[in-house]
N, C-alpha and C positions, 0 to 999 in steps of 0.2 A: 106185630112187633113184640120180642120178646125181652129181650137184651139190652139195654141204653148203656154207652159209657160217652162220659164227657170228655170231648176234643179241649175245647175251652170254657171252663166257667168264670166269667166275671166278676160274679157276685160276692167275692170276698177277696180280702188283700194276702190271703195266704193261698186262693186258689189260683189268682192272679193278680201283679202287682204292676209298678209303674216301668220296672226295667222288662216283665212282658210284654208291654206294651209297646216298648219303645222296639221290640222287633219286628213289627208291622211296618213295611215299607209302603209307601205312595206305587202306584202303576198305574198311571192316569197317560191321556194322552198327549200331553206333553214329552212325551217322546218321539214325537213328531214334530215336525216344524211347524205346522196349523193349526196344534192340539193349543186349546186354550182351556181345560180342565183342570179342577182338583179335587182331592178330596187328603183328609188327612186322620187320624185315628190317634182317640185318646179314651181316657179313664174318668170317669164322672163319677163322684167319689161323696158321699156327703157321711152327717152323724147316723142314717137312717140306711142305706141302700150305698150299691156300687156296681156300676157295669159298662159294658163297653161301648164305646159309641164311635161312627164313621161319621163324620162332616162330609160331605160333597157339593157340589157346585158345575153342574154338567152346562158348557157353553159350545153348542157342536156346529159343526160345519153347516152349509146348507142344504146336505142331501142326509144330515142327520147324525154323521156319523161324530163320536165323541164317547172317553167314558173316563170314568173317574173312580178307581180303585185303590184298596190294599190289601198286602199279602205279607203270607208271610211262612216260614217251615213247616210241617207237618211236625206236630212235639211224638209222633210215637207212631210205629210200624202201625198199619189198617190192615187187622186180620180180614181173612178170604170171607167169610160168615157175614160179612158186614152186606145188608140191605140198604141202606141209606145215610141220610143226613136228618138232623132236627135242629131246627134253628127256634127258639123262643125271641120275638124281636117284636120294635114298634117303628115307624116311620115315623115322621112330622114334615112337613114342606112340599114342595109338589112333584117331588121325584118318588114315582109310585111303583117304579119295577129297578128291582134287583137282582141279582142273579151270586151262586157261589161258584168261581172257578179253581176247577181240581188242574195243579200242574205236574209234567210228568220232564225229568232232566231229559231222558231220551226223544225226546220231539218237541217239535219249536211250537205247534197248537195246543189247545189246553182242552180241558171237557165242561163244558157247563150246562149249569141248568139254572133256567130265570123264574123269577116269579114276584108276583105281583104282589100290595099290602094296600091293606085301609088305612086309614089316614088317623092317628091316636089313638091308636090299638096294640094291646101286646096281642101279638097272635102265635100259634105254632106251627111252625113251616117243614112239611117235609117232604122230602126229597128224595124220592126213589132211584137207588143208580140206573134202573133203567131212562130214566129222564133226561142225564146227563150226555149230552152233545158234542162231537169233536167240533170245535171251530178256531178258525185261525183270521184274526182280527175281523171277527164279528160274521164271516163266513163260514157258511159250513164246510169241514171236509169228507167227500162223500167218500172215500177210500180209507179213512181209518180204521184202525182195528177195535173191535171192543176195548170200554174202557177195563183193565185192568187196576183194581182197585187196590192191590196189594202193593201196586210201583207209583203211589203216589208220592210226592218228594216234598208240596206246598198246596198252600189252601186260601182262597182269595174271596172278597165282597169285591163287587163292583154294581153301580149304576150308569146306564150307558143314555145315549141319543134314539137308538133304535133305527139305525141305518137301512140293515136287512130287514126291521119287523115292521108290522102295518101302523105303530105309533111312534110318535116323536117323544120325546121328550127335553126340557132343558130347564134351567133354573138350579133351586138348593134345595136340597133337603137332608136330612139327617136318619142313621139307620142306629137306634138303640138296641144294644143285644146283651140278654141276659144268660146265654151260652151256646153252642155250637158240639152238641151231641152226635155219635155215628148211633143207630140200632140194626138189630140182625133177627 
């Protein structure tokens, strides 16, 4: 890793504020008629610290399936050079996998990559574009093309039920994130 630039820093009101915040949309499964999910995103702000935080609340089906995201534009073209993703972040609660989905205007699937966190830890997460997956609600698509990292359009957290994966999951938990870096 040679390179780091910051997608999103949280950690200050002039690097991000409340009106950034408020561009984060809900994608949760309530877009469905059996989706009984949330999650919602906001700014945790004191005299000392500031950073972003996702609320969620995954209530899934009975074969698992369920997720509870937000999204939101891409703030700036991703040069070709770019390696990855770096996520600085903690969980709390008992939704222990997350994943960031990369969306692209031109196709209705999106590319992700999951992963997992302990529980009251800031930890550092990263994220090799080779890791990231074409899948189209929570399946994989076996005929997509590499991702293309330059035609990305939006950038998403979700935590899900785990439909397709060998775990469940359901309940609330919360993802604290101190920024959302690409390196190369």
């Amino acid at each position: 890793m040679n390179v780091e630039h910051k997608l999103f820093d949280f950690t200050t009101p002039s690097s991000f504020n409340k009106t950034d915040a408020d561009n984060w949309k809900e994608v949760s499964d309530t877009v469905r008629t059996p989706g009984m999910s949330k999650a919602i995103f906001c700014l945790q702000r004191t005299q000392l610290f500031q950073r972003g935080i996702m609320f969620a609340m995954i209530n899934p089906q009975p074969n698992g399936a369920g997720f509870a995201g937000m999204t939101t534009n891409m703030p700036q073209h991703v040069p070709a050079d770019v390696k990855g993703f770096h996520l600085h972040v903690r969980r709390q609660g008992v939704l222990k996998y997350w994943k960031v989905s990369l969306k692209l205007n031109s196709v209705q699937y999106e590319y992700e990559s999951k992963f997992a966190l302990k529980e009251n830890q800031f930890e550092d997460i990263f994220l090799p574009l080779s890791d990231f997956v074409a899948l189209f609600r929570g399946a994989v698509v076996p005929d997509a093309p590499p991702l293309d990292i330059t035609s990305i359009d939006g950038i998403g957290l979700q935590t899900f039920g785990g439909v397709y994966d060998e775990f469940k999951q359901a309940g609330t938990g919360s993802l604290e994130i101190d920024f959302i870096s690409l390196y190369s």
